[in-house]
C-alpha positions in Angstrom: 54.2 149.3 100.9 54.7 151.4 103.7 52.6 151.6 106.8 52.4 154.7 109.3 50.6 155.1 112.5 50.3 159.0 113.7 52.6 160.3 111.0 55.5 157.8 111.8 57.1 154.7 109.8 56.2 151.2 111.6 56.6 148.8 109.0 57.7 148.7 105.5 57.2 145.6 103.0 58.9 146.0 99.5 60.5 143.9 96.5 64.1 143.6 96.2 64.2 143.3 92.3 61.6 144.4 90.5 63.2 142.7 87.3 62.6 139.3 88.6 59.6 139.7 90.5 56.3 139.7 89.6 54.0 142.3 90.9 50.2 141.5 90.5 47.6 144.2 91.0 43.9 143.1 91.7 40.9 144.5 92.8 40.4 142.7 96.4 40.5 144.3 99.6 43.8 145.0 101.6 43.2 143.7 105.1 45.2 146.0 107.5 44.8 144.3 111.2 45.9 141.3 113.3 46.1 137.5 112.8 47.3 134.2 113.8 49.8 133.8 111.6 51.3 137.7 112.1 51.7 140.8 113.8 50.4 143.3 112.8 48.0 146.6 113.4 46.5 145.7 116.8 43.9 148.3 117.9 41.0 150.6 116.6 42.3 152.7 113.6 39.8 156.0 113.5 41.0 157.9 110.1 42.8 155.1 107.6 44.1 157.3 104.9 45.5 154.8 101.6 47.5 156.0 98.4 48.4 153.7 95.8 51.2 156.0 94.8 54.1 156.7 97.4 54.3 159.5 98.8 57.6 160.6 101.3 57.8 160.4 104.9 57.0 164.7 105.0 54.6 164.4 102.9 52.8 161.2 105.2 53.7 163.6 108.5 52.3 167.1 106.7 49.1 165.1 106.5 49.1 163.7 109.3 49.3 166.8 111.0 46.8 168.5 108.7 44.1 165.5 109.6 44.7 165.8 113.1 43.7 169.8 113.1 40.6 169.6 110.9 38.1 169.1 113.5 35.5 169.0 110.9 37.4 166.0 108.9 38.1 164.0 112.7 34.3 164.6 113.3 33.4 162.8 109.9 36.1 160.3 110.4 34.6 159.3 113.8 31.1 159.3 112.6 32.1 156.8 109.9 34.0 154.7 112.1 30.6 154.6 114.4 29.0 153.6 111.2 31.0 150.8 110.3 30.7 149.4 113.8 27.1 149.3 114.1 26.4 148.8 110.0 24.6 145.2 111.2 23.1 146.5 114.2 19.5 146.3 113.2 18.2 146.4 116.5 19.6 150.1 116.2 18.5 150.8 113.0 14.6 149.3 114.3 14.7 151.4 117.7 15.5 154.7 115.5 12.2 154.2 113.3 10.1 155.6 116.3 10.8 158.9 118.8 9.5 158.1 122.3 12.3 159.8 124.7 11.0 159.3 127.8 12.9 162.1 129.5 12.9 165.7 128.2 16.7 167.5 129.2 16.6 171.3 129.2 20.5 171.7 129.8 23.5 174.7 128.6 25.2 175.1 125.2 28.5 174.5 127.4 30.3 171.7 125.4 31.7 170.6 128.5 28.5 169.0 129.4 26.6 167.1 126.6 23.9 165.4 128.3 24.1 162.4 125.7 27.7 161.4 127.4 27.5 162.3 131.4 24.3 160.2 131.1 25.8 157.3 129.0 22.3 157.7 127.3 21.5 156.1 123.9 20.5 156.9 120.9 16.8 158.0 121.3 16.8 158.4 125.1 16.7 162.1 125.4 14.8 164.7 124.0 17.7 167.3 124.3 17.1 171.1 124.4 20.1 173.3 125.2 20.7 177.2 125.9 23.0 179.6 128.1 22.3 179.1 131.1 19.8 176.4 130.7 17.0 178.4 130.6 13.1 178.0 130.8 11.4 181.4 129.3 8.2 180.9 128.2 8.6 184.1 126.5 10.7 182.3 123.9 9.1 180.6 120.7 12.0 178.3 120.8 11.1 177.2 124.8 7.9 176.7 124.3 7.4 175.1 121.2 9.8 172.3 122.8 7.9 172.1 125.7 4.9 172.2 123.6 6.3 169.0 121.8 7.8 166.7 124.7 4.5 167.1 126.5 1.7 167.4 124.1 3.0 164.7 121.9 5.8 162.9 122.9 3.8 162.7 126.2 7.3 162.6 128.7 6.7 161.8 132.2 10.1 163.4 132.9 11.4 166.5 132.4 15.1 167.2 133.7 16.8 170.8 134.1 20.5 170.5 134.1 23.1 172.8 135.3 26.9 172.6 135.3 29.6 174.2 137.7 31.9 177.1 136.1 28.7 178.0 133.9 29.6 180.9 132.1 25.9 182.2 132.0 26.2 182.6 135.7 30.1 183.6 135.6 29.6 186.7 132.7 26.1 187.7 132.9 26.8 190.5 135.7 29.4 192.1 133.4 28.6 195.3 132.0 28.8 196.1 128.3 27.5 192.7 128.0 25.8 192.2 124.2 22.3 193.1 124.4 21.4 189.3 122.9 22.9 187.9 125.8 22.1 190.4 128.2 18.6 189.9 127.7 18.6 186.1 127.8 20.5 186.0 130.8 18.3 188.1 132.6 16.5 185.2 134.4 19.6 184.9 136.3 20.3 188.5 136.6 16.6 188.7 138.5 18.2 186.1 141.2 19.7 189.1 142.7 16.3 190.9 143.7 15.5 187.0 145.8 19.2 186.8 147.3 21.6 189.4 147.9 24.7 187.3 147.7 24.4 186.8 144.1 24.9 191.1 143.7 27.4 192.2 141.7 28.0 194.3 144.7 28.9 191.2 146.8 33.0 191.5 147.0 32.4 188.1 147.0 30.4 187.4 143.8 33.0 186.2 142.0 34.0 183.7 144.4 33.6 179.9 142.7 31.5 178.9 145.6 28.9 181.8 145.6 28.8 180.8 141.3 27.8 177.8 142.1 25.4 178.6 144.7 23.7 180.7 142.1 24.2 177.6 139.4 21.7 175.8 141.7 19.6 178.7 142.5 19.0 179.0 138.9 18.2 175.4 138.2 15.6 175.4 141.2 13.9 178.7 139.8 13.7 176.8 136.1 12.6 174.0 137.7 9.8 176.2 139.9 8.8 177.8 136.2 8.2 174.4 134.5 6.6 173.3 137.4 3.7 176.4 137.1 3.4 176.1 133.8 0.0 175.5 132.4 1.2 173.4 129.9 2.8 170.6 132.8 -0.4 171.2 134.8 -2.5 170.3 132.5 -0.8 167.7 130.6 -2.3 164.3 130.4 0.1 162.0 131.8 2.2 163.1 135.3 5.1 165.0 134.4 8.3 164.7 137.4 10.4 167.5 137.3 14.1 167.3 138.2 17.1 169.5 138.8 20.6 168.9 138.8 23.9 170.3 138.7 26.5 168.7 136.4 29.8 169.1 138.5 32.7 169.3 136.7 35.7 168.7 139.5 34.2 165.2 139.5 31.6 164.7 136.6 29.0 163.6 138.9 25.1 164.7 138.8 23.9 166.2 141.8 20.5 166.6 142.6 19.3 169.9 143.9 15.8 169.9 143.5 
């Protein structure tokens, strides 16, 4: 048997003469880990590939290195790996047999800020709706019928609008030729220029990081002001608090700006 870690040979058990050995085969598991009595594997393995054939060290390192770029094969690896550590955590399995977020996050499509992680929130926690720009338009079926959800029925007494620095939405949405899909959604930003002239396209500094991310805040207190008159949050039945933030990404802290 041959073990490898990352593509490379670490240990290798064999039979010196087959002839005068005897090999049984049986249907138990094969324990790969550490014990008392051995070293062995000591860590978390996330994608354990087995062959009961031998292959050659290529063959074990083209793998490898065709594993490691499949995104979509890591992603399934890691999901079974969560699986298998929480397979007899029925307190889990109980707490996912209801929805009752108590926060709803209205945050950007940027991957660099998942809400679910920069908020180390659970499974359940958040009832997560994400666009460019992290925008409110009540214009849009998708917006509203979110909105119409988290407070109607859900019944959330929070509702959070999250930002991020080096937002795209804000960095590209004054750049002509833009597509007209994502012209017209990033419009709500675009209009911040009629409220403040520093955020023109004119401004020879616009493209500054610093006047970005003043208008990265400008644009979560304006979503935040449009929740807020909404006829929807006014009326609801239970008190709704309304909060903006800006995700930064030099130090991935939440700051409050409204």
């Amino acid at each position: 048997m041959d073990l490898y870690i990352n593509g490379e040979l670490v240990r290798s058990y064999g039979i010196e003469d087959v002839r005068t050995q005897k090999i049984e085969f049986n249907d138990g598991p094969l324990y790969v880990g550490k014990a008392h009595t051995y070293d062995a594997v000591d860590g978390v393995i996330s994608n354990f590939r087995y062959f009961n054939w031998r292959i050659s060290s290529q063959e074990v390192r083209d793998d490898y290195k065709s594993a490691k770029g499949d995104i979509i094969r890591e992603l399934l690896a890691n999901n079974e790996q969560l699986a298998n550590e929480n397979k007899d955590n029925q307190e889990l399995f109980n707490s996912l047999q209801e929805n009752s977020p108590k926060v709803l996050w209205i945050g950007c499509v940027d991957a660099r800020a998942p809400p679910e992680l920069i908020t180390k929130a659970g499974f359940g926690e958040l009832f997560v709706h994400r666009n460019i720009g992290n925008q409110f338009n009540p214009d849009d079926t998708n917006c509203m019928s979110v909105l119409e959800c988290a407070v109607n029925h859900l019944k959330v007494p929070h509702i959070v609008v999250c930002g991020h620095t080096g937002c795209g939405g804000a960095r590209y949405c004054f750049e002509p030729n833009l597509e007209p899909n994502l012209g017209k959604w990033t419009k709500g930003i675009r209009d911040l220029e009629a409220v403040n002239s520093e955020f023109s396209s004119t401004n020879p500094y616009f493209t500054t990081a610093e006047v970005q991310e003043k208008l990265v805040k400008a644009n979560v207190v304006r979503q935040v002001e449009k929740i807020s008159q909404h006829y929807l949050v006014q009326s609801a039945k239970q008190k709704i608090q309304i909060h903006g933030f800006v995700f930064d990404l030099k130090n991935v802290t939440l700051v409050k700006v409204t």
